[in-house]
N, C-alpha and C positions, 0 to 999 in steps of 0.2 A: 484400412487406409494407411498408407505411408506414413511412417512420423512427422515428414519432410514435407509432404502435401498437405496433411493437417495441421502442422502450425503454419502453413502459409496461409489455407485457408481460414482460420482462428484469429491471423494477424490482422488479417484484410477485414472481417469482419469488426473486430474488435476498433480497429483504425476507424471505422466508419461510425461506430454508435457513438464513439468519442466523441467523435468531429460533430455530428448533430445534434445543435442547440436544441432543439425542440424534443429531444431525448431527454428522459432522468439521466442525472448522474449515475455510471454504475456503481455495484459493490463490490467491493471487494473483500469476502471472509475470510478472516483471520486465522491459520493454524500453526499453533504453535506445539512442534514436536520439539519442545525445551524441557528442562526439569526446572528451571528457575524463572521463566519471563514472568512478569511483572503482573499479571491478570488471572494467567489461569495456569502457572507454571505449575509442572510435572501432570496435568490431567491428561494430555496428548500424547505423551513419552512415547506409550508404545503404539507400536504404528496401525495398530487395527481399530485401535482407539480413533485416532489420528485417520486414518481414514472414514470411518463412521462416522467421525465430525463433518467432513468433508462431506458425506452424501447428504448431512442432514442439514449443511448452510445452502447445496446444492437446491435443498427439495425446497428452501426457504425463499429462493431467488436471487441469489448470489450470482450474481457476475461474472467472477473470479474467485476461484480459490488461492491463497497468498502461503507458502507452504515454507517454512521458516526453520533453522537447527538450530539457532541460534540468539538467545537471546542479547537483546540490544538496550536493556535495563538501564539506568543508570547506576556506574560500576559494577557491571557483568563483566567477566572478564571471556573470552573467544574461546570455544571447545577446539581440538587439534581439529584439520581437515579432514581424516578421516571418520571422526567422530561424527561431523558434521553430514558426510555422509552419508552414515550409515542413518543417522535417525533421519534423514528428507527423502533420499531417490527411493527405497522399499513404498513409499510413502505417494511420491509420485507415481513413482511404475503403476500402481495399485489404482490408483484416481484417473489414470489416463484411459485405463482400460474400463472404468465404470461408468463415467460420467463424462460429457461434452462439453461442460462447463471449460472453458481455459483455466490452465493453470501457471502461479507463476512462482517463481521460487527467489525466498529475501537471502540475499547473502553476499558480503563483498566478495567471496573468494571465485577468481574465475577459473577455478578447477572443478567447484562445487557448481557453478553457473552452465558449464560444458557438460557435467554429466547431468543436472536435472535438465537441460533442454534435449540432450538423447533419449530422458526417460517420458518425455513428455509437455514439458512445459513448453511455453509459447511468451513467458514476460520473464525478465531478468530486473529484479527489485533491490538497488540497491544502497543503503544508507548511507554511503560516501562517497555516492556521485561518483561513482568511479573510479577512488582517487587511492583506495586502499590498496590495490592487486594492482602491480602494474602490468599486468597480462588483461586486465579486465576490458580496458579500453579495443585492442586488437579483437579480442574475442566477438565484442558486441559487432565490430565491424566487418568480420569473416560470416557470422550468422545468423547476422538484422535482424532481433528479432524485436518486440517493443522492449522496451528498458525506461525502469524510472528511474530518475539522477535525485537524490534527496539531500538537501544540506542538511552538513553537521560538520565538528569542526570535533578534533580530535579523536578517540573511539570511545566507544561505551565506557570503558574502566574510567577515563579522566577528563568526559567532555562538559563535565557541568563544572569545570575550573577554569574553562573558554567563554564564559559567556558576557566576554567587557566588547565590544560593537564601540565604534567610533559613530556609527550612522546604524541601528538595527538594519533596516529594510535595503537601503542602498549595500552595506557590508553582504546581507543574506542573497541580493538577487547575482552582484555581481562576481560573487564567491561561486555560488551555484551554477552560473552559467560558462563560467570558465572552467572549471570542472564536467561538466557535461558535454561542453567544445572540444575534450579528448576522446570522447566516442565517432563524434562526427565528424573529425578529422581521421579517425582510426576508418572510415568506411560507414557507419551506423547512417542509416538516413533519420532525416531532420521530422520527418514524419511520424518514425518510430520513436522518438524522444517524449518523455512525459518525464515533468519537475513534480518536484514533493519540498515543500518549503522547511519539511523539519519539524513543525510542532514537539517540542519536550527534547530535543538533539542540541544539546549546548546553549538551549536559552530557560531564563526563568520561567515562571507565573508571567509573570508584567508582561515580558519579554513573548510568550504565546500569544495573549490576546492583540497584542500589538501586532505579531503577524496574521492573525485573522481577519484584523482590520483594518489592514490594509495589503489582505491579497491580489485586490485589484494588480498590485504592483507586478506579481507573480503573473498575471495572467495576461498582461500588457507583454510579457517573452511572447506570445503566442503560441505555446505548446501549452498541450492540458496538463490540469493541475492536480496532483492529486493527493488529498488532505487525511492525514490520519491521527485525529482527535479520540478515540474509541479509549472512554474510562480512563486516560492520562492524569496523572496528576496535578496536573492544573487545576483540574477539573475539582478535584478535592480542595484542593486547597482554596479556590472559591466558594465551596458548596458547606464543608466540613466537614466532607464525605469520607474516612480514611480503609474503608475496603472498597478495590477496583469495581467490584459487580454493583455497589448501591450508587453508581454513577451513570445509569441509564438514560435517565432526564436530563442529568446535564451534557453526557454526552447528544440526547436530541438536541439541544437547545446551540451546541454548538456545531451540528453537523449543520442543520437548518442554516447557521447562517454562512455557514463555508458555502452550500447550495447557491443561498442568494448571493454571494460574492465571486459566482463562478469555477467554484471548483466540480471539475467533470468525471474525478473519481474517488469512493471515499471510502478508505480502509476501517471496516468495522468487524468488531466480534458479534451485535447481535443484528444478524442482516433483516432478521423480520420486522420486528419494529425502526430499526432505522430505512427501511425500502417505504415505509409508511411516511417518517421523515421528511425523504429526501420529494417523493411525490407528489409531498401537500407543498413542500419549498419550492418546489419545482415550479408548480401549477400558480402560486403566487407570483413568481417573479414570469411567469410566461402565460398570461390569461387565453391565450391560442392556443394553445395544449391543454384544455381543459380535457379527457374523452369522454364520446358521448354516451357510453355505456359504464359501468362502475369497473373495474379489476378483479379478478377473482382475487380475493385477501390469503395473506397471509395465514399457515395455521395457527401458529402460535407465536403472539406478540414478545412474550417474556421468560427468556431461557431457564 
């Protein structure tokens, strides 16, 4: 199939499970072909690795694959473009041609955004709303495809020295959505737009839970929301937790309640146990969506 014809039809698709409340939230799994991201840096690096992850979040019920060069750490500092690259599109090429899953590639840069959508992608995920490349805004608008807009205020290297807010919530939505207003002025339809509120992107501990609690706020913009809590340190630092993998629970405990607060897509590293998660969150916040038969489960809960 044409690259052209399949991400149109993956977009169309994708557009639609979104929109339907009585749908789980998707997943979105996480790959990180980084040598330093904050959870599982350097186990992805090489790209066979990285792709083997990918068929195996695929085989777990993964939504999306989220295909990353870059880590977005706080105080990571940005690999040159090329670098960037080299370790995502090998990476995509590979997963396009294996698996049907969508995939979508995080990165401000809209050189890196143009070539993973030739190699296959069908989502443009990016941490600064746009606001990093200023080619990024035209891009999305010349080749519509979805695009998440995420606030964060600064980059990686020096955004957790941003995080003094006059008004948290009012500051976050109306930062975000003016930022996101240069896609859709660039051309991008308003359909194709999905926010990401930022979780651990220039705000504290405090300053997290306070966006969780009142995402309602986020999802009053009407475009889906899409939350990635997966093992952050928040999460530690409530728990007491200080290696990312022994935060499974709590990352449950807060994906569960991004579910009941309407978030309709949720960026995770372990898709099996959290698609169990989001399911039971699901099926509570919507008692009509019960089904009437079980799901075939998950193989394996705990990575």
């Amino acid at each position: 199939m044409p690259a052209m014809s399949r991400r149109a039809e993956q977009t169309a698709a994708l557009t639609a499970a979104i929109e339907d409340a009585l749908r789980p939230p998707m997943l979105m799994g996480v790959i990180n072909v980084t040598p330093d991201s904050f959870s599982d840096g350097g186990r992805y690096l090489d790209p066979e690795a990285a792709v083997a992850r990918g068929l195996e979040l695929a085989d777990q019920g993964a939504d999306i694959l989220d295909i990353g060069g870059e880590s977005t750490r706080p105080g990571a500092a940005a690999p040159n473009r090329d670098e960037e690259l080299r370790r995502v599109i090998p990476v995509i090429r590979e997963l396009a041609a294996r698996t049907q899953v969508p995939l979508s590639i995080d990165t401000r840069s809209a050189a890196v955004a143009q070539a993973a959508l030739e190699a296959g992608a069908v989502i443009v995920n990016d941490v600064t709303a746009f606001s990093y490349d200023p080619e990024m805004p035209g891009l999305l608008g010349d080749e519509r495809p979805l695009a998440i807009a995420m606030h964060m205020r600064g980059s990686p290297s020096d955004m957790m020295t941003r995080t003094a807010y006059v008004s948290l919530i009012a500051d976050c939505v109306s930062e975000l959505w003016a930022r996101a207003g240069r896609a859709l002025d660039a051309g991008l339809p308003l359909r194709h737009l999905l926010l990401d509120p930022g979780i651990g992107f220039a705000k504290d501990a405090r300053q997290n839970v306070e966006l969780l609690h009142r995402l309602d706020a986020f999802v009053a913009l009407g475009r889906p929301i899409v939350v990635g809590v997966s093992r952050k340190s928040f999460l530690g630092r409530l728990t007491g937790r200080t290696d990312p993998g022994d935060r499974l629970h709590a990352t449950a405990a807060a994906v569960a309640l991004a579910v009941a607060r309407g978030a309709r897509v949720l960026r995770v590293h372990d898709v099996c146990a959290m698609r169990d998660v989001a399911a039971v969150a699901h099926a509570i916040t919507h008692p009509d969506t019960v089904p009437a038969t079980p799901p075939a489960p998950c193989a394996e809960v705990v990575p």
